[in-house]
KOLLOTI-893607 format. One record per atom (N, C-alpha, C): residue number from 1; residue in three letters; atom name; x, y, z. Coordinates in steps of 0.2 Angstrom, whole numbers. Example, Ala and Ser with C-alpha at 12.3 -4.5 7.8 and 13.67 -1.06 7.14 Angstrom:
   num   residuo   atomo       X       Y       Z
     1       ALA       N      66     -28      39
     1       ALA      CA      62     -22      39
     1       ALA       C      66     -16      39
     2       SER       N      64     -11      35
     2       SER      CA      68      -5      36
     2       SER       C      64       0      39
END
This chain:
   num   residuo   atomo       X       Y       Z
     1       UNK       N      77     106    -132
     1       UNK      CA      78     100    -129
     1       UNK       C      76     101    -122
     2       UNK       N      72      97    -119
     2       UNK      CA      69      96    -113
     2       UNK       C      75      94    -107
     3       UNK       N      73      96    -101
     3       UNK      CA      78      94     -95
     3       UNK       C      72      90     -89
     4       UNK       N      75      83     -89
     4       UNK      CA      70      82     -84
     4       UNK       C      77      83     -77
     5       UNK       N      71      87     -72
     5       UNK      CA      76      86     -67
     5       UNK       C      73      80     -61
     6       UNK       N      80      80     -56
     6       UNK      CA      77      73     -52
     6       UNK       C      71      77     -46
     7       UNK       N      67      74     -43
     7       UNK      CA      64      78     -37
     7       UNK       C      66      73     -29
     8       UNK       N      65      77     -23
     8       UNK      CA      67      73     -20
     8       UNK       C      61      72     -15
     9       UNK       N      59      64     -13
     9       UNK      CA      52      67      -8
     9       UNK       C      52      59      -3
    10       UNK       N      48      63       1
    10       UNK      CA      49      59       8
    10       UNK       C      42      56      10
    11       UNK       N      41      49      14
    11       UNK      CA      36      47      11
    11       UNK       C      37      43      21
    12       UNK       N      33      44      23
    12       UNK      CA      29      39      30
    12       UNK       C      24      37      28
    13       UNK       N      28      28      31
    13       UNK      CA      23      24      28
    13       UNK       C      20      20      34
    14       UNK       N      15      17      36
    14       UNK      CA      14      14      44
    14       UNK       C      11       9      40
    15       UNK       N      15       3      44
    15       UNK      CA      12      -3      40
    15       UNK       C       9      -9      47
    16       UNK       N       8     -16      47
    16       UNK      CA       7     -21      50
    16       UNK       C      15     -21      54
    17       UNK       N      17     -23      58
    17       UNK      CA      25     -26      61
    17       UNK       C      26     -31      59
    18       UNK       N      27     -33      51
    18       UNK      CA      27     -41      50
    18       UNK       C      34     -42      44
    19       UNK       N      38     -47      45
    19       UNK      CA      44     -46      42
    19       UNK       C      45     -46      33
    20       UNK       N      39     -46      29
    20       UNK      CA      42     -48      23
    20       UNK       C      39     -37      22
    21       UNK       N      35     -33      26
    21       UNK      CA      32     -26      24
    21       UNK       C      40     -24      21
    22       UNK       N      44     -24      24
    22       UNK      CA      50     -19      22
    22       UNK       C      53     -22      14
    23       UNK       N      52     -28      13
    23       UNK      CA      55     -30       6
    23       UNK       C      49     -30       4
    24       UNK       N      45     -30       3
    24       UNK      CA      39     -27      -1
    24       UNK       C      39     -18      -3
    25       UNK       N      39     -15       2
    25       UNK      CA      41      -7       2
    25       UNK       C      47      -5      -2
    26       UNK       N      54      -9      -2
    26       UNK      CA      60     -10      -6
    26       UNK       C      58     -11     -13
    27       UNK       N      53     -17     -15
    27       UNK      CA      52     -18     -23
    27       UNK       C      49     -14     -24
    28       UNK       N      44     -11     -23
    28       UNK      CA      38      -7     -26
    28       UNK       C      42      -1     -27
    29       UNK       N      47       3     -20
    29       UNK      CA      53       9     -24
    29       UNK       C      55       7     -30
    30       UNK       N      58       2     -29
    30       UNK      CA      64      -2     -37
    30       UNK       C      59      -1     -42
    31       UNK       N      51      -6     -42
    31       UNK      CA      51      -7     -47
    31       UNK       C      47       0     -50
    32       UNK       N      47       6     -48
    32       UNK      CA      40      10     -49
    32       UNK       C      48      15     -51
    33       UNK       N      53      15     -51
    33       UNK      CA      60      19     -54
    33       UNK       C      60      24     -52
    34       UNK       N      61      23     -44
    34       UNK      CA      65      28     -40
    34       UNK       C      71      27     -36
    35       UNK       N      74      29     -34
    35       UNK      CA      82      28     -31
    35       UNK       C      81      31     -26
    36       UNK       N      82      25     -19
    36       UNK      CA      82      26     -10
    36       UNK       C      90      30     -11
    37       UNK       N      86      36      -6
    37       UNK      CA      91      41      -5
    37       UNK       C      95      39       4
    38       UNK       N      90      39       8
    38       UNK      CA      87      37      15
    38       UNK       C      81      31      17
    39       UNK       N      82      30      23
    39       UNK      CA      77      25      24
    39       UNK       C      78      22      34
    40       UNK       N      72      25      35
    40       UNK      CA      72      27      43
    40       UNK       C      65      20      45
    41       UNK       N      66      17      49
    41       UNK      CA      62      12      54
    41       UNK       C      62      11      59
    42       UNK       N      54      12      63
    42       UNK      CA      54      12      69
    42       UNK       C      48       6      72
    43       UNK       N      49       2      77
    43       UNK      CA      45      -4      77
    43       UNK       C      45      -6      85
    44       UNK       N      37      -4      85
    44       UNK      CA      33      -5      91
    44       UNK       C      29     -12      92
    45       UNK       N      26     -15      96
    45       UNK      CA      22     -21      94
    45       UNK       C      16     -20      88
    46       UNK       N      13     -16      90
    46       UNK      CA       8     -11      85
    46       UNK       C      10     -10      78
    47       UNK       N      15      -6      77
    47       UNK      CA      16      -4      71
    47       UNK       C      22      -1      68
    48       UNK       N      21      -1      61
    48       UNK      CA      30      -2      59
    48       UNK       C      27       3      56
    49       UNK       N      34      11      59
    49       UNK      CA      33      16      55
    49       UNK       C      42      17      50
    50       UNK       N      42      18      44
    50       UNK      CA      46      20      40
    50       UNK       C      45      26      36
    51       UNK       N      50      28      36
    51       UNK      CA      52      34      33
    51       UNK       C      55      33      28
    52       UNK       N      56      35      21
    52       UNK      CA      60      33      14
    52       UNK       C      59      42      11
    53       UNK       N      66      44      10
    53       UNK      CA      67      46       4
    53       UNK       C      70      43      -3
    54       UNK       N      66      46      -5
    54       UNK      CA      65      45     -14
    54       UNK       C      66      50     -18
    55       UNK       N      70      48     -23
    55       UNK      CA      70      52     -30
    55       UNK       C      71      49     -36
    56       UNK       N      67      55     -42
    56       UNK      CA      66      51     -46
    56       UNK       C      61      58     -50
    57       UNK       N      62      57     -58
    57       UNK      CA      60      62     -63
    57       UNK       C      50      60     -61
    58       UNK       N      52      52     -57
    58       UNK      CA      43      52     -60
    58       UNK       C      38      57     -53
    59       UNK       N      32      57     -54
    59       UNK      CA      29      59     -51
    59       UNK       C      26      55     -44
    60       UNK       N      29      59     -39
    60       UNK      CA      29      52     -32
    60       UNK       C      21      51     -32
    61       UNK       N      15      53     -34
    61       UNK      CA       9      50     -33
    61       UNK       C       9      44     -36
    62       UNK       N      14      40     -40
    62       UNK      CA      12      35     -43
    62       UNK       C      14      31     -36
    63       UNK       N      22      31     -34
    63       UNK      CA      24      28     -30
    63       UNK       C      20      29     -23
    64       UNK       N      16      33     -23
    64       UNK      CA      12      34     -16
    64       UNK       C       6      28     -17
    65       UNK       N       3      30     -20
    65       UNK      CA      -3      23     -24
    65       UNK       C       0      18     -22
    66       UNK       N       5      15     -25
    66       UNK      CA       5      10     -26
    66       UNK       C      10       7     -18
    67       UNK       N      11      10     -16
    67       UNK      CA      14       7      -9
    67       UNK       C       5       6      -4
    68       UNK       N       0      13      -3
    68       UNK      CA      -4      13      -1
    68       UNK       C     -10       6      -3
    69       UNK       N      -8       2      -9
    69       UNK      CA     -10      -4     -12
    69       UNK       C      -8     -10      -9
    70       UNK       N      -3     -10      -5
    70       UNK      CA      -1     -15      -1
    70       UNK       C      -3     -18       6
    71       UNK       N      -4     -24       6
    71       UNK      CA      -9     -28      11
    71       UNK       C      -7     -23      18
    72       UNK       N      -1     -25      19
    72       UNK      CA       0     -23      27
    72       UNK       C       2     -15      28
    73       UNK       N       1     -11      25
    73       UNK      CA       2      -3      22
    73       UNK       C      -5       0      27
    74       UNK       N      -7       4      31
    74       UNK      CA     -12       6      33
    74       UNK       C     -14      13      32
    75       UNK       N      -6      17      30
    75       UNK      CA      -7      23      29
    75       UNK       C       0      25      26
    76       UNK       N      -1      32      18
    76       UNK      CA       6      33      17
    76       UNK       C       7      40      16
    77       UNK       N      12      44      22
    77       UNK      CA       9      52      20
    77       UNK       C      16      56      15
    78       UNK       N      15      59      12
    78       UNK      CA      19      63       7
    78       UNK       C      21      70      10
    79       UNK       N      27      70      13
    79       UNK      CA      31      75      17
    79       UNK       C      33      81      11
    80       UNK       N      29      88       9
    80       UNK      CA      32      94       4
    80       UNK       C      41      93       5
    81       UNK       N      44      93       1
    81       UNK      CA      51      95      -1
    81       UNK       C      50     102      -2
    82       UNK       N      55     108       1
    82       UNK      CA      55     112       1
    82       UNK       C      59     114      -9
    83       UNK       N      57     118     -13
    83       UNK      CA      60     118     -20
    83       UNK       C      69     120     -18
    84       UNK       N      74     120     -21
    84       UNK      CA      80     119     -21
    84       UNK       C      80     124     -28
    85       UNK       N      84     128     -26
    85       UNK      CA      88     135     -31
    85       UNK       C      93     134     -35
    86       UNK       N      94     134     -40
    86       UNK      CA     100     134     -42
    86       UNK       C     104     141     -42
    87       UNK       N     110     141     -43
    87       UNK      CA     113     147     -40
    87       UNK       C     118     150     -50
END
């Protein structure tokens, strides 16, 4: 029998400062089956940077893709999670 374990990863996103980016970044976590752990926003006239952790058995390059896919998205970077030991 196979174990899927969950993984945890952290993603900075800079997108346009425009009000519908954040409910767009919310559906694509929901619909792409990861569960917001955290979720950090910072907003200058320039640019809206977010910070989300996410976890989920899938592999975050799907969710990385497919945020990088969005209109007002201009860059999305994949922060290494340090491995976690079980004791």
């Amino acid at each position: 029998m196979s174990q899927h374990s969950q993984h945890q990863h952290t993603l900075h996103i800079h997108a346009q400062p425009r009000p519908e980016v954040m409910e767009r970044v919310l559906r694509v976590v929901r619909h792409r089956g990861f569960a917001l752990n955290a979720l950090h926003m910072e907003q200058d006239c320039q640019q809206l940077r977010i910070t989300v952790t996410v976890e989920s058995v899938r592999p975050i390059q799907q969710l990385w893709s497919q945020l990088n896919k969005l209109v007002d998205v201009s860059r999305v970077d994949a922060l290494e999670q340090p491995s976690r030991i079980s004791a």
